[in-house]
VOPAGU-2260 file (C-alpha; in pm, 1 decimal, decimal comma):
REM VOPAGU-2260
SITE   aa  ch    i         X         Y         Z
SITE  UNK   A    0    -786,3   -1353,7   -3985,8
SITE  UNK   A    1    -549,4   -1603,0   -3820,2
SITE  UNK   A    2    -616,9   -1455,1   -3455,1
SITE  UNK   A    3    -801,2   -1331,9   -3180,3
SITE  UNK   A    4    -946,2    -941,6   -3170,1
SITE  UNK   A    5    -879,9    -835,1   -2835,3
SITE  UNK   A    6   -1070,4    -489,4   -2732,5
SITE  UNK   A    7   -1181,4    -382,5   -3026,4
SITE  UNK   A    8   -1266,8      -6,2   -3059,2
SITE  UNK   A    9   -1347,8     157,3   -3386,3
SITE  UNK   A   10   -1200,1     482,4   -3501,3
SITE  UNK   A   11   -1282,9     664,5   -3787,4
SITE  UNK   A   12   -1328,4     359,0   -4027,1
SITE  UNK   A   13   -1021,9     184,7   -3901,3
SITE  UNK   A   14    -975,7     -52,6   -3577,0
SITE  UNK   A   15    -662,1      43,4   -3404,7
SITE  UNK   A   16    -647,5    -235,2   -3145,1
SITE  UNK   A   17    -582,7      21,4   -2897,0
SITE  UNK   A   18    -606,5    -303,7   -2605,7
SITE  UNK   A   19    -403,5    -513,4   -2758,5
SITE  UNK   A   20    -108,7    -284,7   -2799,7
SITE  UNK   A   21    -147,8    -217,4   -2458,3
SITE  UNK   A   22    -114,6    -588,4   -2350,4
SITE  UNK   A   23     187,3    -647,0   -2604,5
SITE  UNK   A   24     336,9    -317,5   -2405,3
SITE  UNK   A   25     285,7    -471,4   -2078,2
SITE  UNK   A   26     408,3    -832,2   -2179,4
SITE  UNK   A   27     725,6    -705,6   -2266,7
SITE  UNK   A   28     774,1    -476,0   -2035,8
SITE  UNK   A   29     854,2    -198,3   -2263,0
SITE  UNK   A   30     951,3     156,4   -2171,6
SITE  UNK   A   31    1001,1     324,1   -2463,6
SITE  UNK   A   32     719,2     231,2   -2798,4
SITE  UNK   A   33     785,7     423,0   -3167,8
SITE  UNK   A   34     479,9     424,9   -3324,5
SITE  UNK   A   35     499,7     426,4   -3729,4
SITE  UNK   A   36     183,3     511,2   -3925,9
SITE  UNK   A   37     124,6     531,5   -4281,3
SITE  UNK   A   38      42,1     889,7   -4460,1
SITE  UNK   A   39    -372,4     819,5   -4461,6
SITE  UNK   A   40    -322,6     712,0   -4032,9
SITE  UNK   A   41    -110,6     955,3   -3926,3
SITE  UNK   A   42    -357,8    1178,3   -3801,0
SITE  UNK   A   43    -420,1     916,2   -3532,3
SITE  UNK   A   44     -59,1     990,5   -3415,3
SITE  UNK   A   45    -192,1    1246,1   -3082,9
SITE  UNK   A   46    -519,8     973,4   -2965,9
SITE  UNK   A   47    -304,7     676,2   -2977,3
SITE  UNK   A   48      35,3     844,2   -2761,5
SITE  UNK   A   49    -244,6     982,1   -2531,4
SITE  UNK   A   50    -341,0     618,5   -2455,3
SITE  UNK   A   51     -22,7     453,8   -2436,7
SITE  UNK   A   52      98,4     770,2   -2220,5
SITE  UNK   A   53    -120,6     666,4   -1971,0
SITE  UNK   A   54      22,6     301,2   -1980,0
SITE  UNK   A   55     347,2     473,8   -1800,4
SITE  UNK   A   56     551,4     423,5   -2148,6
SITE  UNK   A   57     716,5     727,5   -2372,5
SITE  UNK   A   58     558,3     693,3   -2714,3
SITE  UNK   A   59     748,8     895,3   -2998,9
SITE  UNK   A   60     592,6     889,2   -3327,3
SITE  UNK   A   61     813,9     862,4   -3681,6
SITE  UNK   A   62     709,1    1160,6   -3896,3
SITE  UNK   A   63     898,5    1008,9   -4169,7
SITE  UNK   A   64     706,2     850,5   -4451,3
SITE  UNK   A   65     625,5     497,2   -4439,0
SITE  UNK   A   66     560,7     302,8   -4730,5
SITE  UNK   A   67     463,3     -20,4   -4656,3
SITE  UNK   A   68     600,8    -313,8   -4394,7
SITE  UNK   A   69     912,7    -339,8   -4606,0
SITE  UNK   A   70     986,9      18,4   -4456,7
SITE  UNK   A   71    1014,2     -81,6   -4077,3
SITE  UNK   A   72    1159,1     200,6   -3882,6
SITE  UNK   A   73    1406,7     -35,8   -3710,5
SITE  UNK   A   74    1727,3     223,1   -3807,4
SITE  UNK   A   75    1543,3     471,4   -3588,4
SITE  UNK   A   76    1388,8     266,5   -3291,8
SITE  UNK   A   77    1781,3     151,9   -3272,3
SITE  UNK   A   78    1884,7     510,7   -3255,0
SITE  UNK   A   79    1650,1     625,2   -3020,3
SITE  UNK   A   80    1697,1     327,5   -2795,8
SITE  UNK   A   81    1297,0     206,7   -2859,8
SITE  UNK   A   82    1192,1    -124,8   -2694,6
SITE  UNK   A   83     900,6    -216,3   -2941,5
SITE  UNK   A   84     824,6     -73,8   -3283,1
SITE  UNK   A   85     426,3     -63,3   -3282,1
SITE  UNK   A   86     371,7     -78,6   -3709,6
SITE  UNK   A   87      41,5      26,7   -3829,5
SITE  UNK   A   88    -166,4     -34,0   -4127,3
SITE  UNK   A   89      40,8    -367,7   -4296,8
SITE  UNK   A   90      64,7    -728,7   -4290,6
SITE  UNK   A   91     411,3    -839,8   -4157,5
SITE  UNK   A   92     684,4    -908,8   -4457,8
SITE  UNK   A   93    1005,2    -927,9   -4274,7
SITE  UNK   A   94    1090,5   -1263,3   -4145,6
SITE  UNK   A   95    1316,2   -1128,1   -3869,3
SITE  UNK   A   96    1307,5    -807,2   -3695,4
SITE  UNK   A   97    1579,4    -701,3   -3499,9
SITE  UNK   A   98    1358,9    -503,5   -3260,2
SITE  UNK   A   99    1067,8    -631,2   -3092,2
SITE  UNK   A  100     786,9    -494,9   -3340,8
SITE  UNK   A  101     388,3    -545,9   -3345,7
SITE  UNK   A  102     178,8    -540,5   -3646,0
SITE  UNK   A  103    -111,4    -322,0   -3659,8
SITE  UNK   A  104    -303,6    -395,7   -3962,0
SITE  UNK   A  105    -615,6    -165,2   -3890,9
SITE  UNK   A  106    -873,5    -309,3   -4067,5
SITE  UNK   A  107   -1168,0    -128,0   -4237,8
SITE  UNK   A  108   -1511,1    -115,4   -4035,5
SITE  UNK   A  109   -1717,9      43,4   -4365,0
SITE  UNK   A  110   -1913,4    -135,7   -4526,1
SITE  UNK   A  111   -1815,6    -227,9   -4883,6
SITE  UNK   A  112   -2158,7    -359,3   -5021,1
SITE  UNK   A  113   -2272,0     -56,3   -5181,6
SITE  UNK   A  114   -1955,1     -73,6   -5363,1
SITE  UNK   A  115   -1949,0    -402,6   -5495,4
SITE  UNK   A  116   -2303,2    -369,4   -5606,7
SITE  UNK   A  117   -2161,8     -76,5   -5826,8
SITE  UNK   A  118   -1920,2    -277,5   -5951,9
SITE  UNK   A  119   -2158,3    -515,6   -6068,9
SITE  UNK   A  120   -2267,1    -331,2   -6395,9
SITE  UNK   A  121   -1874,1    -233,0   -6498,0
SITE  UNK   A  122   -1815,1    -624,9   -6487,4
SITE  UNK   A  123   -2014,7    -658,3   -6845,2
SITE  UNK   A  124   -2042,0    -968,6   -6960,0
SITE  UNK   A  125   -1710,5   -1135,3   -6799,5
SITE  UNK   A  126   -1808,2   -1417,9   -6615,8
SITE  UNK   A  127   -1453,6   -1521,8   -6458,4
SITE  UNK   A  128   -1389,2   -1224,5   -6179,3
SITE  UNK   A  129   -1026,1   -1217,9   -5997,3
SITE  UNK   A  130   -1100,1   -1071,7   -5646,3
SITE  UNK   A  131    -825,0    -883,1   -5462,8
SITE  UNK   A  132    -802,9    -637,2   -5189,5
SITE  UNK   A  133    -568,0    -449,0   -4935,0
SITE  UNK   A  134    -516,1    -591,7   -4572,3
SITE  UNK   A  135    -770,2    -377,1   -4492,5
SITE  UNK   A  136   -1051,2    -504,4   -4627,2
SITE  UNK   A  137    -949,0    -908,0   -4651,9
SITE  UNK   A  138   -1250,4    -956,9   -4413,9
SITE  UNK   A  139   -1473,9    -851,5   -4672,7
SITE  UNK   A  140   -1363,2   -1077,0   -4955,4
SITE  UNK   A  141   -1648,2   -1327,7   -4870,8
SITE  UNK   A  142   -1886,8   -1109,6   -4856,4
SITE  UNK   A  143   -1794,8    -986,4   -5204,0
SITE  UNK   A  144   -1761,1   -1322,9   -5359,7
SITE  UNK   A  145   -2115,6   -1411,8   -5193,3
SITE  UNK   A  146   -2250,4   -1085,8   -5417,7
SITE  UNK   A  147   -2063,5   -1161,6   -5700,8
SITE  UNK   A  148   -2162,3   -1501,3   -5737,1
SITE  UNK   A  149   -2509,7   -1398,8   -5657,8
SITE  UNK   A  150   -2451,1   -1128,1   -6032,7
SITE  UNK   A  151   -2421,7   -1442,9   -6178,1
SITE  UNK   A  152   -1995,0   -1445,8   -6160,3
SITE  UNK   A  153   -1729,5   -1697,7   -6115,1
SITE  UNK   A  154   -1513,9   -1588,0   -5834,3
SITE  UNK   A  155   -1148,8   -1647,9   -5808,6
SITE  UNK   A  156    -899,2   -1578,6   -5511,2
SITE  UNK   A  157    -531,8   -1630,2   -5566,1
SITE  UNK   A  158    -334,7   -1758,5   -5287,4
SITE  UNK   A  159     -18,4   -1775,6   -5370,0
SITE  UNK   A  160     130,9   -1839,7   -4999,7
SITE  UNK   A  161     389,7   -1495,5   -5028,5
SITE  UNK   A  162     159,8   -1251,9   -4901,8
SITE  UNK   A  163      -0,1   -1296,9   -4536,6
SITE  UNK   A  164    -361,5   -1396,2   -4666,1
SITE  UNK   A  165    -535,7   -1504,0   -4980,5
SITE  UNK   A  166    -622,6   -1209,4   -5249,4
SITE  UNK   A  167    -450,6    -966,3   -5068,2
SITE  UNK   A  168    -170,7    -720,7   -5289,8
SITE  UNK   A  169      66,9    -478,6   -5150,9
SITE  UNK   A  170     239,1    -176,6   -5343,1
SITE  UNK   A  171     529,9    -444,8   -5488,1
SITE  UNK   A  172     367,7    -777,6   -5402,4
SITE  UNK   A  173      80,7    -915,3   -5712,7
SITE  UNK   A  174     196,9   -1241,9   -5672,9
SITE  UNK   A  175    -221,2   -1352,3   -5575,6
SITE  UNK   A  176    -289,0   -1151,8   -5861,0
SITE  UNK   A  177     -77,0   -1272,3   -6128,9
SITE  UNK   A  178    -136,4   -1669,5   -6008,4
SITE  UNK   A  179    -516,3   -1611,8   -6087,0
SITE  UNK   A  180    -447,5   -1422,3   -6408,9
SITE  UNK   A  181    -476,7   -1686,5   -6663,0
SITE  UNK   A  182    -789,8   -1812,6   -6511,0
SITE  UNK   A  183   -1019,7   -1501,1   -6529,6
SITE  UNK   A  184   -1122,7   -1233,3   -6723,0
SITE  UNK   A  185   -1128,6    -953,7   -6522,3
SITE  UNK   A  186   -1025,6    -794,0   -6165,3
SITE  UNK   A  187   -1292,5    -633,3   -5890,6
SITE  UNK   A  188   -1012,8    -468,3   -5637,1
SITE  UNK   A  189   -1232,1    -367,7   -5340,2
SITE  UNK   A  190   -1053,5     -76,6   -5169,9
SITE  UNK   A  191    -982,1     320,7   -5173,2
SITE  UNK   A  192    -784,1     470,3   -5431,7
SITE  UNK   A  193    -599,6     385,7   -5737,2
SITE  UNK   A  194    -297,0     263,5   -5595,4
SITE  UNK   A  195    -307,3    -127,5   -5586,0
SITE  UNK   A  196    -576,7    -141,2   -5883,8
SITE  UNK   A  197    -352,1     -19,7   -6144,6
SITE  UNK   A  198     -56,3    -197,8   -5941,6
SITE  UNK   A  199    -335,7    -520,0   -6074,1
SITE  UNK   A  200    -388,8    -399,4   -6434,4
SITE  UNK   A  201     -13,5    -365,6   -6466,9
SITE  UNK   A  202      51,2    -717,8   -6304,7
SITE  UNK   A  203    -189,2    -916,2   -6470,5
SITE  UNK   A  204    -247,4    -686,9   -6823,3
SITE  UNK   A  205    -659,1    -770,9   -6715,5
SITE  UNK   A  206    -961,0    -507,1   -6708,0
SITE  UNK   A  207    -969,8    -400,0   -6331,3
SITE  UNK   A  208   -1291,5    -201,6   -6174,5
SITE  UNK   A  209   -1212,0     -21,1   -5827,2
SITE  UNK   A  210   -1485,8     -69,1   -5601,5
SITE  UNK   A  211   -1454,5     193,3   -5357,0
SITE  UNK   A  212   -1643,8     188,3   -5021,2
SITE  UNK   A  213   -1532,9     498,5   -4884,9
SITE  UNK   A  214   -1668,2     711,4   -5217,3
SITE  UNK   A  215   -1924,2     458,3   -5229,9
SITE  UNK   A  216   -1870,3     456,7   -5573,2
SITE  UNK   A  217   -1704,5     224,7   -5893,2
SITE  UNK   A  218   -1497,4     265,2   -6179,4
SITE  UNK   A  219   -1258,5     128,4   -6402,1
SITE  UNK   A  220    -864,1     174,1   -6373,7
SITE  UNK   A  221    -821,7      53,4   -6774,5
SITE  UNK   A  222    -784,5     392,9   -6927,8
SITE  UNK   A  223    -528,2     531,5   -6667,8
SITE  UNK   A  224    -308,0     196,6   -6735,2
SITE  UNK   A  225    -278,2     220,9   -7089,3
SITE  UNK   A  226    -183,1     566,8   -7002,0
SITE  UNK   A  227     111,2     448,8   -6803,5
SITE  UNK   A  228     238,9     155,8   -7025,9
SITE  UNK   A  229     271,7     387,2   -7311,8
SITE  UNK   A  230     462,0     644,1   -7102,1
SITE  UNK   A  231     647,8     358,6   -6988,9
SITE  UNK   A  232     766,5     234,7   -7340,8
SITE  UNK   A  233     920,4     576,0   -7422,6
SITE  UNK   A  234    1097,6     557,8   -7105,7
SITE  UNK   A  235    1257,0     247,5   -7247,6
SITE  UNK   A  236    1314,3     382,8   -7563,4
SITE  UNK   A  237    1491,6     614,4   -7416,4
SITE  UNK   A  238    1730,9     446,7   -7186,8
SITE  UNK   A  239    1828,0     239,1   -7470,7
SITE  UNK   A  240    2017,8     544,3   -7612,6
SITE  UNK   A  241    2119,8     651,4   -7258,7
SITE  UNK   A  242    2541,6     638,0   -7198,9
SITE  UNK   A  243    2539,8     676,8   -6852,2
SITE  UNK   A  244    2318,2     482,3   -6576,9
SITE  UNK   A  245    2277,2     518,0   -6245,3
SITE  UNK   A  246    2167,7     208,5   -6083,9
SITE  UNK   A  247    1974,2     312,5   -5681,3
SITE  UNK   A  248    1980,9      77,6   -5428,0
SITE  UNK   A  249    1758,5     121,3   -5192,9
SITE  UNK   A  250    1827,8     128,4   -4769,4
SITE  UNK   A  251    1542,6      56,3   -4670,7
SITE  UNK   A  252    1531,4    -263,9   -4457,1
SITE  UNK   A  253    1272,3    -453,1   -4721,8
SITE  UNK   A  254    1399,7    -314,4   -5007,6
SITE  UNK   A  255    1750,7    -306,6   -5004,8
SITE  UNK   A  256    1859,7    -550,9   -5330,0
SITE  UNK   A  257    2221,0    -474,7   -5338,7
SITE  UNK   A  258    2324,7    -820,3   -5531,3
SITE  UNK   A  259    2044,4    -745,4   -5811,4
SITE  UNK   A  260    2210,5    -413,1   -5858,4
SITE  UNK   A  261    2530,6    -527,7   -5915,7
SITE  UNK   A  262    2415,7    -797,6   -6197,8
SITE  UNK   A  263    2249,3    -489,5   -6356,4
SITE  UNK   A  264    2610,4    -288,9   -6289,9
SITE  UNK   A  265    2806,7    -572,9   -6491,7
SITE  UNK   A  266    2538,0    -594,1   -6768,0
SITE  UNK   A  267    2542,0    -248,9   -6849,8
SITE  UNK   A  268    2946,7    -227,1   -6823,4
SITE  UNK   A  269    2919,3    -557,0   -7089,6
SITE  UNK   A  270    2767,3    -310,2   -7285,1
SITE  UNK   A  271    3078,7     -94,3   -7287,8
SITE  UNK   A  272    2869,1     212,2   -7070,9
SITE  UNK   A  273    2909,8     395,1   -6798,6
SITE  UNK   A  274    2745,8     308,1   -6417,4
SITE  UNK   A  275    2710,7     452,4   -6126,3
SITE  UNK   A  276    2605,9     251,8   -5799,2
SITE  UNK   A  277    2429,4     570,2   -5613,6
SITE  UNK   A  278    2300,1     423,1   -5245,4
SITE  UNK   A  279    1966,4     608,3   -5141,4
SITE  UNK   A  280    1682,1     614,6   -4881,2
SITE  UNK   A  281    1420,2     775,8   -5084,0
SITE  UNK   A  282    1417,6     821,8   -5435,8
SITE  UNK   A  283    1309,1    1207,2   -5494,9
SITE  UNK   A  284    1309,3    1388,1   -5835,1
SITE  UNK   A  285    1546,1    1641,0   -5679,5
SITE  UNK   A  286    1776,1    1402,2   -5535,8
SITE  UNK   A  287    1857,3    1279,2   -5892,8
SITE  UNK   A  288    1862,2    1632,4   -6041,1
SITE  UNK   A  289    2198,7    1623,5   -5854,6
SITE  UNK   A  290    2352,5    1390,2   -6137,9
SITE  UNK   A  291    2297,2    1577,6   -6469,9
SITE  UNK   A  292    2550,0    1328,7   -6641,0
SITE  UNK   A  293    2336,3    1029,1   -6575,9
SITE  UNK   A  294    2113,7    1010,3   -6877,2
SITE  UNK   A  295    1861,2     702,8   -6701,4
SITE  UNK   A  296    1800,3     523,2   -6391,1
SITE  UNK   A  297    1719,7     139,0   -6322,5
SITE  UNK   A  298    1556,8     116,4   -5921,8
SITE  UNK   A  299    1621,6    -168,8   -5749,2
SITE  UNK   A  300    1438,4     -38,8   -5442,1
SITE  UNK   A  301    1063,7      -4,1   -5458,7
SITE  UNK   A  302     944,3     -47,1   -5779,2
SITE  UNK   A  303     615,1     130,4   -5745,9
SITE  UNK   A  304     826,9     424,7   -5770,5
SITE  UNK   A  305     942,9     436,5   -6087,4
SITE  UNK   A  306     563,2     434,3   -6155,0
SITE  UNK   A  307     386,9     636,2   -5921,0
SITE  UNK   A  308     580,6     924,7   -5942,7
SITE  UNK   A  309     720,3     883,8   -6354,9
SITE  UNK   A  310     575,3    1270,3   -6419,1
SITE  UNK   A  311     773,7    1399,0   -6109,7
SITE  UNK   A  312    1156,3    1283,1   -6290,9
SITE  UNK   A  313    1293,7    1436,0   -6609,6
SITE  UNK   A  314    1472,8    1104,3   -6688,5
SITE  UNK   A  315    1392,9     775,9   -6741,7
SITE  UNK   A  316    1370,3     554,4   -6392,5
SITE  UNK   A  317    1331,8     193,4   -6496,2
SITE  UNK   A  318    1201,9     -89,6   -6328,8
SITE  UNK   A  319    1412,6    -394,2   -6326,2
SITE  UNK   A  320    1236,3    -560,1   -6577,8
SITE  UNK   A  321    1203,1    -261,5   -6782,9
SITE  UNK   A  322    1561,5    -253,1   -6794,6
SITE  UNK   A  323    1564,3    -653,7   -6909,6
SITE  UNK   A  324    1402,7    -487,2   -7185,2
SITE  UNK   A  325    1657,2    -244,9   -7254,3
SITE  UNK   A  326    1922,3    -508,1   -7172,3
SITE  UNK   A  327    1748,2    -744,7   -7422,7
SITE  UNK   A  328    1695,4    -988,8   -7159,7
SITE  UNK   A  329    1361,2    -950,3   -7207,0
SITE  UNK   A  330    1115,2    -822,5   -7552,3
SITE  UNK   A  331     801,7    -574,1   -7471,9
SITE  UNK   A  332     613,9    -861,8   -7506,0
SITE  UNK   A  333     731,4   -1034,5   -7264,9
SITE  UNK   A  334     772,8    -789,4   -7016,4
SITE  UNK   A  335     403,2    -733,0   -7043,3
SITE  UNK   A  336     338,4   -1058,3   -6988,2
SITE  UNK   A  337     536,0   -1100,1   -6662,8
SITE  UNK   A  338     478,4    -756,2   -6503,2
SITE  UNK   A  339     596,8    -413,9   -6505,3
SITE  UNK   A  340     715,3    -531,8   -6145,5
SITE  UNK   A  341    1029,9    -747,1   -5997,1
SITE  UNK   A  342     843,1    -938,5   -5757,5
C-alpha cells in the first residue's frame, strides 16, 4: 500500500482514517478543511465533521458530485478560503494541487473470498485470468490471485506505472487493463457494481466476470457490453451525417483537454461543417437540449460519460476516438481494438 495505517477504525465496510486526517489537520495547522466524498460515501458526511469539529477546525462538506480524483474541488476550497481539501475514496491523479489536499482512499474491510470463489465457475475453461480492481479493494488482489491460481488459473496483473498501484482501473484510466490484454483470456474485476467491469470489457474487448463481495455474488458483464458497442456504432453512424458539432470541454481540473478540442474543431471545419466550442462543468442531457441546431457531440471531458449515461441524450455524444472514426482517422476495427476510451 506504499504507507503506514495510522488509527485505523472501520466504518461500514470502508476505513476512513479518521486519525490520520486528524494529524494531517494538526500538521498544517489548518482552520478551515472541505471534505469531498463520492455519491456511495456521502452519507459519512455528518460522523466525519462531528470528529474533525472537535479538532477546533470548521469542516464544510461539497454536496456537489464528485467523480473521481480528476474532479478535485480546488475551485471551491479557493472560494471558500479552505486550508486543506480532505478527498475521499481515490488514488491521487493530479501531480500538483494548488491547495493543500489529502487523499482518502477508504479501502474495503469485506471480505471478497466468497466472491472470487463464485467467480471461479464463470471463468470456464480460460486458463490466462487478467485481475483488476478499484482502489478499494487493491489489498485483496493477492488474496485473489492465491485462489485463482489455486482453480487451476494463470494470473496476470498489469502495471502499467499511470495509475497509483498495479491492477487498479479508474472510470477513464484501463491503461493496467489494456497492457495485460494480449496476454490473457479473460478479466475477474473484484469490486461492486458494473461500473469499471464494463469500463474493462470495453478497454480490452475480453470476457469480464464481476466478482462482487458486497452481493456476495458473480456474474458476467459480456452481454451488457455488446449491448453498448452496438448502441455505440449507431451513434457513429449517425454523427457521420451530422452538419453541426458541438465539441464540450470540460472544467473540471483533471479533465479539462482544451488543445484536443481544438484539433477536433479544425478537423471537422476541414470537413467544410459547422462547430461549436461549448465550455461546460457537467455534461447533462438538459444542458445540451439547449442547442437544438447541434445535430452531435464529441466530449473531450470525461469519457465515461458519453457511455454511462448514452440513454439519457437524444443525440449522439462521441468519445474522442469514436469521433476518429467518424473523422476517418480511425476504422471500427480499430477503434475496437484500442478502446472506446482516450486514455
Amino acid at each position: 500500500m506504499g504507507r503506514t495505517r495510522i488509527g485505523v477504525r472501520k466504518v461500514k465496510g470502508f476505513d476512513f482514517e479518521e486519525e490520520r486526517i486528524k494529524q494531517e489537520i494538526t500538521k498544517l495547522g489548518a482552520k478551515r478543511v472541505l471534505l469531498q466524498l463520492p455519491e456511495g460515501l456521502k452519507p459519512e458526511a455528518p460522523r466525519l465533521v462531528k470528529i474533525i469539529e472537535k479538532a477546533g477546525v470548521l469542516p464544510i462538506v461539497s454536496a456537489d458530485p464528485c467523480y473521481g480524483a480528476c474532479d478535485l474541488a480546488t475551485g471551491e476550497a479557493e472560494l471558500l478560503g479552505v486550508d486543506l481539501i480532505v478527498h475521499f475514496g481515490h488514488s491521487k491523479l493530479l501531480k500538483h494541487e494548488s491547495v493543500p489536499t489529502i487523499y482518502v482512499e477508504s479501502r474495503a474491510t469485506v471480505t471478497v473470498d466468497d466472491a472470487v470463489e463464485l467467480a471461479v465457475p464463470l471463468l470456464g475453461n480460460w486458463s490466462k485470468i487478467g485481475l483488476a480492481t478499484t482502489v478499494q479493494h487493491v489489498q485483496t488482489l493477492d488474496r485473489v490471485r492465491e485462489i485463482l491460481v489455486r482453480a487451476g488459473k494463470i494470473v496476470v496483473i498489469g502495471d502499467a506505472g499511470r495509475i497509483s498501484y498495479a491492477g487498479q482501473v479508474t472510470g477513464c484510466d484501463y491503461s493496467n487493463v489494456k497492457t495485460i490484454a494480449d496476454a490473457v483470456e479473460a478479466f475477474l474485476f473484484v469490486g461492486g457494481g458494473q461500473f469499471h467491469a464494463l469500463g474493462i470489457a470495453l478497454s480490452a474487448s475480453k470476457p469480464t466476470v464481476i466478482a462482487d463481495p458486497y452481493e456476495k455474488r458473480a456474474y458476467s458483464i459480456d452481454a451488457i457490453a455488446k449491448k453498448i458497442l452496438k448502441q455505440r456504432w449507431s451513434w457513429v453512424e449517425e454523427a457521420e451525417h451530422a452538419k453541426t458539432f458541438g465539441v464540450l470541454v470540460g472544467l473540471k481540473l483533471g479533465q479539462k483537454r482544451f488543445d484536443e478540442a481544438l484539433k477536433i474543431k479544425e478537423s471537422i471545419e476541414r470537413k467544410g461543417k459547422t462547430v461549436l466550442l461549448l465550455a461546460i462543468r457537467e455534461v447533462l442531457p438538459e444542458s445540451l437540449m439547449e442547442f437544438p441546431a447541434i445535430d452531435a457531440y464529441v466530449n473531450t471531458a470525461c469519457p465515461r460519460i458519453s457511455l454511462e449515461a448514452a440513454s439519457k441524450f437524444s443525440k449522439p455524444v462521441l468519445t474522442v476516438n469514436e469521433f476518429k472514426v467518424v473523422s476517418g482517422e480511425f476504422t471500427w476495427e480499430t477503434l475496437l481494438k484500442k478502446g472506446l476510451f482516450e486514455n
